[in-house]
C-alpha positions as CSV (number, residue, x, y, z in Angstrom):
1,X,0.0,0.0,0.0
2,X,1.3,3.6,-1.1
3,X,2.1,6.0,1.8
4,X,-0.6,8.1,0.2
5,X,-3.1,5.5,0.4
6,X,-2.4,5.1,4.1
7,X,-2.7,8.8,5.2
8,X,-6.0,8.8,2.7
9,X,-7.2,6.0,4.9
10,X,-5.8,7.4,7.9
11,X,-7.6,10.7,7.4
12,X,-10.7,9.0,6.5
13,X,-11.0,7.3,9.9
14,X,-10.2,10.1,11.8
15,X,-12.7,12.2,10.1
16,X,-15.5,8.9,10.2
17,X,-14.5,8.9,14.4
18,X,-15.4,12.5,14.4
19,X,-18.3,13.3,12.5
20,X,-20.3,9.9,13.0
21,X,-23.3,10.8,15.0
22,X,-22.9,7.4,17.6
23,X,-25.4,9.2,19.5
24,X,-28.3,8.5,17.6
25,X,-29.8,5.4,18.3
26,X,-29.9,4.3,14.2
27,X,-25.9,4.7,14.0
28,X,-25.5,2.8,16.9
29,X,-27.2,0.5,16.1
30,X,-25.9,0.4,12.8
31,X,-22.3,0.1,14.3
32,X,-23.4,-3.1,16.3
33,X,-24.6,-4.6,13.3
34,X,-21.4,-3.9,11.7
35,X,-19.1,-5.9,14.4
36,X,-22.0,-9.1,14.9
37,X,-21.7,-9.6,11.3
38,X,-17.9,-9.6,11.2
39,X,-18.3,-11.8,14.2
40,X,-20.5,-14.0,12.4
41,X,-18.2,-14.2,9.7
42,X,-15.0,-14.9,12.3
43,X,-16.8,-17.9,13.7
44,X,-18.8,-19.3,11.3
45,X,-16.5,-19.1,7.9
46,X,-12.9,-17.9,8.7
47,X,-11.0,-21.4,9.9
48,X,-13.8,-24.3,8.4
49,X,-14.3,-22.4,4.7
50,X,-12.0,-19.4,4.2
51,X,-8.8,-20.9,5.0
52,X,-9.3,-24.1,3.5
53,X,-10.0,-22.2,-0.1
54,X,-7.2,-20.1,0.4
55,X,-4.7,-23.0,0.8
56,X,-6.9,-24.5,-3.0
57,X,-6.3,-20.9,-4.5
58,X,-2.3,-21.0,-3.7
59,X,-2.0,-24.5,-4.6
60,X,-3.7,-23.6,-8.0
61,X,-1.3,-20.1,-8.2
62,X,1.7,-22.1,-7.7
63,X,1.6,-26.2,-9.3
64,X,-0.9,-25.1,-12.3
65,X,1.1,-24.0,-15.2
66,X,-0.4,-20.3,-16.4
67,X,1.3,-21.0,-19.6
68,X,-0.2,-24.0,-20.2
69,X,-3.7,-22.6,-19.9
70,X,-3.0,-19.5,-22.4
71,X,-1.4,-21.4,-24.9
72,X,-4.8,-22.8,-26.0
73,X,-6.3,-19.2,-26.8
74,X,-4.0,-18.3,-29.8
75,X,-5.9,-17.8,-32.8
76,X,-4.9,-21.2,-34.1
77,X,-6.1,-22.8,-31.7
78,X,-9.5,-25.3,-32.2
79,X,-12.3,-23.3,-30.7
80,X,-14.3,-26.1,-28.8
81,X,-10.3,-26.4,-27.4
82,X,-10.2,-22.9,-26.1
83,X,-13.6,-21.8,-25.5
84,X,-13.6,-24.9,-23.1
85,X,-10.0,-24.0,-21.8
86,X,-11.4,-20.1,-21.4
87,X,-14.7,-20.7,-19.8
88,X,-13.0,-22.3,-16.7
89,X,-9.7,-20.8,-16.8
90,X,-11.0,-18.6,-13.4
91,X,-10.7,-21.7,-11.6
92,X,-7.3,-22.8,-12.6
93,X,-5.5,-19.5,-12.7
94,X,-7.7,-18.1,-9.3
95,X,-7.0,-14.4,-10.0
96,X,-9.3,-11.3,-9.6
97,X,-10.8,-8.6,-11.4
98,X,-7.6,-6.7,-11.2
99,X,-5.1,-9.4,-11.7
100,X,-7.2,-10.8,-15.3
101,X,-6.5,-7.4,-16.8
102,X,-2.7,-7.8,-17.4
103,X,-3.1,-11.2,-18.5
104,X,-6.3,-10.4,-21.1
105,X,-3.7,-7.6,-22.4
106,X,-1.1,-10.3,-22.9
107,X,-2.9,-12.8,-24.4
108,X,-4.8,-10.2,-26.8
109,X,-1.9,-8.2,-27.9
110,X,0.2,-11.4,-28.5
111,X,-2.5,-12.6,-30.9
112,X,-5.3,-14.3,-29.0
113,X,-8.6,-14.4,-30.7
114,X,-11.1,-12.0,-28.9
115,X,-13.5,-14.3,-28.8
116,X,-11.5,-16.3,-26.1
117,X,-10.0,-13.6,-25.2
118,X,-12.9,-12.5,-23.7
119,X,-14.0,-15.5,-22.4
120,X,-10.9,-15.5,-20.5
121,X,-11.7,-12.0,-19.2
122,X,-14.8,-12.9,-17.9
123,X,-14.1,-15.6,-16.4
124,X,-11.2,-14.8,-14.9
125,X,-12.9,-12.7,-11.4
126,X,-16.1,-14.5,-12.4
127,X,-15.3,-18.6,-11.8
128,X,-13.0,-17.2,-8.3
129,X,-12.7,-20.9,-6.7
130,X,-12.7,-18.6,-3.5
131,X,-16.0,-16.9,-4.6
132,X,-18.0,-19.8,-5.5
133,X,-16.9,-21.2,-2.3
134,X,-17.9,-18.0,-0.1
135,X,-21.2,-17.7,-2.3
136,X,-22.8,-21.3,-1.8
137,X,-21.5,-20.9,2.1
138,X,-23.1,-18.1,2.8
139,X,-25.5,-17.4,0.7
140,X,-26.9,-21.3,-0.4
141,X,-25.6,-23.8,-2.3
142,X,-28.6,-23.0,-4.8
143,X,-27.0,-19.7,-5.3
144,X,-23.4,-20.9,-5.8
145,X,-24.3,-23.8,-8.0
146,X,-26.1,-20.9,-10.3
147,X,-23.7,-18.7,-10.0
148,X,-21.0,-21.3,-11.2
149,X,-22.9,-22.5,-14.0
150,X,-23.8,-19.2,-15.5
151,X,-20.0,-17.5,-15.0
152,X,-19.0,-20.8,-17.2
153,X,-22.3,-20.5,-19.6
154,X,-21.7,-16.6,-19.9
155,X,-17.7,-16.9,-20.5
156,X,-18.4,-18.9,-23.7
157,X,-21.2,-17.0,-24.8
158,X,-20.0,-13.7,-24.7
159,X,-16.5,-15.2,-26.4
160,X,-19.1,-16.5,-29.2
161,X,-21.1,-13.4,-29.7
162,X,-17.4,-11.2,-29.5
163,X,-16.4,-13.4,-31.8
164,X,-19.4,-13.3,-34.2
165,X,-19.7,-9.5,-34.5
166,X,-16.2,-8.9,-34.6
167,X,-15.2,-11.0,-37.1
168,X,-13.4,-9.1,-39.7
169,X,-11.5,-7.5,-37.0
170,X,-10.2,-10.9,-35.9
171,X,-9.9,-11.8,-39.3
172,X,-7.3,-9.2,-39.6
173,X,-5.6,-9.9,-35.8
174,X,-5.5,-13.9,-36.7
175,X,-2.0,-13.5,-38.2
176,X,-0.4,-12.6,-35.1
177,X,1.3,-15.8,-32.7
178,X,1.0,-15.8,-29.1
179,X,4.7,-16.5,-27.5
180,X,4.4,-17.8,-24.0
181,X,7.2,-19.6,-21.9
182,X,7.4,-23.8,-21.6
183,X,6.5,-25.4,-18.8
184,X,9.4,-26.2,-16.9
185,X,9.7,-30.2,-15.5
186,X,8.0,-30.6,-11.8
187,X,9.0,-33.9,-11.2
188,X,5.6,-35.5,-10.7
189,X,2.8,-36.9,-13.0
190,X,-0.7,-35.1,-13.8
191,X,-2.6,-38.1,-11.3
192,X,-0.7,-37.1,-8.3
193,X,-1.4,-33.3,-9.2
194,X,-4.7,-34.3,-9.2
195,X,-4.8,-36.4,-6.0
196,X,-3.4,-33.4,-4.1
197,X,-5.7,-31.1,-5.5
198,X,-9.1,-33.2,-4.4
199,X,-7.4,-34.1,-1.5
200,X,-7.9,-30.4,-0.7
201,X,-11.3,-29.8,-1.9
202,X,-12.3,-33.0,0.2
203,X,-11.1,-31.2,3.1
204,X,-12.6,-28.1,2.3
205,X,-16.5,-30.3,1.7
206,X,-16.2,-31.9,4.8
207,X,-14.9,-29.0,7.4
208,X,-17.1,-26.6,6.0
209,X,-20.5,-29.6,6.1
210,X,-23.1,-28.0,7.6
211,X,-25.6,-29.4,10.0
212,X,-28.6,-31.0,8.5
213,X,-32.2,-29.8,9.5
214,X,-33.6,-31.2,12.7
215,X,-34.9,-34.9,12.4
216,X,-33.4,-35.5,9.1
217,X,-32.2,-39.2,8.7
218,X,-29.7,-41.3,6.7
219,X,-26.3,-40.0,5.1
220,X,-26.4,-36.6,5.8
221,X,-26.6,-36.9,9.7
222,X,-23.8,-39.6,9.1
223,X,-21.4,-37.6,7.5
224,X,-22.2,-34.7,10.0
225,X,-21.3,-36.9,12.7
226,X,-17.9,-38.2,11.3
227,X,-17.1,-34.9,9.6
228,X,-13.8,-33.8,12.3
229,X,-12.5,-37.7,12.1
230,X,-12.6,-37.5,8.2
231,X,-10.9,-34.4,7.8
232,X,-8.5,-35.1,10.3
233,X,-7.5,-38.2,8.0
234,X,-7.9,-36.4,5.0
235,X,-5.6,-33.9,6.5
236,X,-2.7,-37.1,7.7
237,X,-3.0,-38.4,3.8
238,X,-2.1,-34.8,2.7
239,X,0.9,-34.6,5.0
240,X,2.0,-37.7,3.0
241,X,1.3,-36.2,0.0
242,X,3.6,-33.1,0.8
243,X,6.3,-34.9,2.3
244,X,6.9,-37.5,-0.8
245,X,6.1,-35.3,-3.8
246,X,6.9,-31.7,-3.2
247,X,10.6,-30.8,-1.8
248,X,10.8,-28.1,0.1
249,X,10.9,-25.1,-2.0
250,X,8.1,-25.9,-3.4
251,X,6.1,-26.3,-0.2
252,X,7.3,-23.0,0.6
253,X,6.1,-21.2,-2.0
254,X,2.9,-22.8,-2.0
255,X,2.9,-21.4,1.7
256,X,3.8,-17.7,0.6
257,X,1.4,-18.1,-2.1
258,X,-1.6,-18.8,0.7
259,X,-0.1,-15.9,2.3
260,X,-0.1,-13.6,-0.9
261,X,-3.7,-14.5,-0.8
262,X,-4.8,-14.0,2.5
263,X,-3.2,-10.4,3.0
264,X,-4.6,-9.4,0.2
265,X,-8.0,-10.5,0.6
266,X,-8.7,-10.6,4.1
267,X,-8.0,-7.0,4.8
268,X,-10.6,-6.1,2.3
269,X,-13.0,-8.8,3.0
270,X,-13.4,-7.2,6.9
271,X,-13.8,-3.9,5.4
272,X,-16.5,-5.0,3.4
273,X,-18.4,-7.1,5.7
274,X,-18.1,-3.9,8.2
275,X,-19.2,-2.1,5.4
276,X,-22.1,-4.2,4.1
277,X,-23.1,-4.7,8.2
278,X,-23.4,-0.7,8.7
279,X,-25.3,0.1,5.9
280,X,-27.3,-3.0,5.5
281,X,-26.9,-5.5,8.6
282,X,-27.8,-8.7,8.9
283,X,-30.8,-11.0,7.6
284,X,-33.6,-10.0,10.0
285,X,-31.8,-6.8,11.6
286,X,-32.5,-3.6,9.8
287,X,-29.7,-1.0,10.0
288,X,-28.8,2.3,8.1
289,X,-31.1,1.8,4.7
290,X,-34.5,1.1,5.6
291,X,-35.3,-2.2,4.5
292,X,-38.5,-1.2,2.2
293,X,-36.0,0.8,-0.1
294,X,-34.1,-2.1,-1.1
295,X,-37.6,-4.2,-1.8
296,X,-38.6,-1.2,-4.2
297,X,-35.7,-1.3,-6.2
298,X,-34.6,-5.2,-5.7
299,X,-37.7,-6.8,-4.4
300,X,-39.8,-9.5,-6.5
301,X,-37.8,-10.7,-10.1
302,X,-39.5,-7.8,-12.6
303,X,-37.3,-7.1,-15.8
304,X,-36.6,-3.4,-14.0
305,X,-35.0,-5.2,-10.3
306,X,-33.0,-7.7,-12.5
307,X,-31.6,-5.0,-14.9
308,X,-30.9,-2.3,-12.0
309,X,-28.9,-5.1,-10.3
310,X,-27.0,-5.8,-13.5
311,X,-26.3,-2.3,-14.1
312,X,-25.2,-1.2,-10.5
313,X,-22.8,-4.7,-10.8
314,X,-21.2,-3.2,-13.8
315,X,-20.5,0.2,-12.7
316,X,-19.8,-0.7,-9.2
317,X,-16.2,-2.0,-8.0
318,X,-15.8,-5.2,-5.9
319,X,-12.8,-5.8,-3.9
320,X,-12.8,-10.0,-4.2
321,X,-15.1,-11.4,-2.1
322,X,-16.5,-7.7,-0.9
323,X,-19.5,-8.8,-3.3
324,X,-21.0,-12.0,-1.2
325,X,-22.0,-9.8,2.4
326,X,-22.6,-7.0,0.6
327,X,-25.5,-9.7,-1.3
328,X,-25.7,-11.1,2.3
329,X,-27.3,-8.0,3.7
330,X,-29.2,-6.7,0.8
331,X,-31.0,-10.2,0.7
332,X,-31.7,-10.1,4.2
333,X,-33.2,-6.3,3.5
334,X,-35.6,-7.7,0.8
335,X,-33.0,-7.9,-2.1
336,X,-35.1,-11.0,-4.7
337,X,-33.5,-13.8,-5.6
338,X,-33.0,-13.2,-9.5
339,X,-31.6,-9.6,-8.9
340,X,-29.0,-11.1,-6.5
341,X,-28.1,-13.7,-9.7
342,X,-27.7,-11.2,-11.7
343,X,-25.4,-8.9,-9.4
344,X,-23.2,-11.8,-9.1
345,X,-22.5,-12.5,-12.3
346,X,-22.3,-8.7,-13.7
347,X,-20.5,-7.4,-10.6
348,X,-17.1,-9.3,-10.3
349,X,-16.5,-9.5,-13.8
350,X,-16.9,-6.0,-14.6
351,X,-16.6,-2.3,-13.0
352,X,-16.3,1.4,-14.5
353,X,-12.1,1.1,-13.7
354,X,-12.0,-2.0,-15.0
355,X,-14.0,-0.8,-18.3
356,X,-11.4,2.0,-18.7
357,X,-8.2,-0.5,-18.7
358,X,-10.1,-2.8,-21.4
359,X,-11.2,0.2,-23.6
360,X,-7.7,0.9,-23.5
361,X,-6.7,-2.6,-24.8
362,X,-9.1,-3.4,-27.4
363,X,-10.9,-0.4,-27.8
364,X,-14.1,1.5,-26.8
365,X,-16.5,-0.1,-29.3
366,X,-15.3,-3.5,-28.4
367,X,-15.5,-2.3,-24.3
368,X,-19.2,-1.1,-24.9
369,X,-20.5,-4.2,-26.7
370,X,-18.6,-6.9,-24.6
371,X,-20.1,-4.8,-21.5
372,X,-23.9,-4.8,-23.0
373,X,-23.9,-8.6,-23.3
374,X,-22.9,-8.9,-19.5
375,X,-25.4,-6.5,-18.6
376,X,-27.8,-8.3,-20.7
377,X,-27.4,-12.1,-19.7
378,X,-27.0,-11.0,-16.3
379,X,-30.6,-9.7,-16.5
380,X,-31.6,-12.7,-18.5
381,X,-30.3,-14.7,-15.9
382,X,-30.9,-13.6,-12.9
383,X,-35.0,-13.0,-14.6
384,X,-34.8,-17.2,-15.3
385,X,-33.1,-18.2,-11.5
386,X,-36.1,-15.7,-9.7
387,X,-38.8,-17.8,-11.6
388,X,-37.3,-21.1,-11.3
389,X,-36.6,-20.4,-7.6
390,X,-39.8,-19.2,-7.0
């Protein structure tokens, strides 16, 4: 962080300390919200959920070749190939909105297609492994599984419709090569990669297995009841894992990898759930925005909630994972189900900074289209989840 960004942020407390009425009883009360919901967060989805996916996302940052996954987006490349490799490339390379930008320019400029291309963009923030994760948590599976499967439907979509009116334009870009490094030997075999990888996730399902509803019977209860002896063995077969395929340097880097994640996410995640706590607070506790002006303008799954959603999404910036109890509190203020959809899946992928950098890569006329469709099968989307979730 800049030392101008710190005295900003300084000042800005200071002046927040001062001026902040705490006296009246809708402030405080507003503050309290604030700190139960980043309590709620501390206890409920820090050490069982967060940390897990953080340990995924620098696993994925460190043994998953980047160059390997843009290699398939050159405009040589077989399009059921790299609109495939695109659509999910959020998952492997686990970067944000800000970290995709460089590497869109890269891949453009060096002769990607724009049709993957800008699948890769938006999948990039869109498919966040730690997202998804944080999403289905918190706010339902339903809403997770949704969200996944429309980042990956939309990612290949918009590449096709990109692709489709901009054709001539690639026609004229397809003679350019993309150069990327080789991937250098690691000394193990694509299985074991694997192995350790679900290993991982495993341990991630079953810390973060929630309770079943009262009375239920079978598997789930089952699972529930064994869930701490199963991830304690998963966690033993990792150890093995580490000890006999990774030396040490590599186990450290995955370590300062995890680390490079969680300073950079968890400052801004406490912000935001402070943030999202003051102004909105939790499900079932009102705080500073009166609860019947969210239902106005997000209540119920007309074509107007769905489209305001997509529209503030696109305009407005989320720091990763800032998006999930911000939705958190505006669905507990009356926010519908569709509109939260489509927020999701027009928010992480797009903002008005991150608009600027791309108009600056491929220009403003490809910017303005490639933002419309977002907009556009956000609204779709988010219309289609409201009715099918009733």
């Amino acid at each position: 962080m800049k030392e101008r960004t710190k005295l900003l942020l300084i000042i800005l407390i200071f002046i927040g300390c001062y001026y902040i009425p705490w006296g009246n009883p809708t402030i405080r009360q507003s503050g309290l919200e604030a700190f139960m919901m980043l309590r709620e967060y501390a206890r409920e989805h820090v050490l069982t959920c967060l940390i897990p996916a953080f340990f995924i996302a620098g696993a994925i940052a460190v043994f998953v070749s980047q160059a390997s996954v843009l290699r398939y987006f050159g405009a040589t490349a077989r399009k059921i190939l790299s609109y495939s490799v695109a659509s999910v490339s959020g998952t492997v390379l686990a970067v944000c909105s800000c970290t995709v930008l460089p590497l869109f320019a890269g891949i453009y400029t060096r002769g990607a297609g724009i049709g993957p291309a800008t699948a890769f963009l938006y999948s990039g923030p869109a498919i966040n492994v730690l997202a998804i994760v944080l999403t289905a948590r918190i706010l339902g599976w339903e809403l997770g599984l949704a969200r996944a499967i429309g980042a990956v439907l939309f990612a290949v979509i918009t590449g096709l419709l990109m692709a489709f009116i901009f054709r001539k334009d690639d026609a004229e870009r397809a003679k350019g090569e993309m150069f990327l490094p080789e991937d250098e030997g690691k000394g193990r075999t694509l299985t074991q990669d694997a192995l350790f990888m679900l290993t991982m996730v495993l341990i991630l399902i079953f810390a973060a297995f929630a309770r079943p509803a009262e009375g239920s019977a079978g598997l789930w209860p089952a699972i529930f009841a064994t869930k701490w002896y199963i991830t304690a063995g998963l966690l033993i077969v990792l150890g093995f894992m580490l000890k006999g395929w990774f030396v040490k340097e590599e186990r450290l880097t995955w370590v300062q990898s995890t680390w490079g994640f969680m300073k950079q996410i968890f400052p801004l995640l406490a912000a935001g759930v402070l943030v999202a706590g003051f102004m909105l607070g939790r499900p079932g506790h009102s705080a500073l925005i009166p609860d019947h002006y969210i239902q106005s303008l997000l209540g119920g799954n007309s074509v107007w909630a769905n489209l305001f959603a997509s529209v503030s999404g696109a305009l407005m910036y989320f720091a990763t994972l800032t998006e999930v109890p911000i939705l958190q509190g505006l669905i507990g203020s009356g926010m519908g189900k569709g509109p939260a959809l489509s927020l999701l899946l027009a928010g992480p992928a797009l903002s008005l900074p991150n608009m600027l950098v791309i108009g600056s890569v491929m220009g403003v006329k490809k910017t303005a289209v490639f933002s419309v469709i977002i907009i556009i099968l956000s609204t779709i989307a988010g219309m289609t989840y409201g009715w099918i979730a009733g």
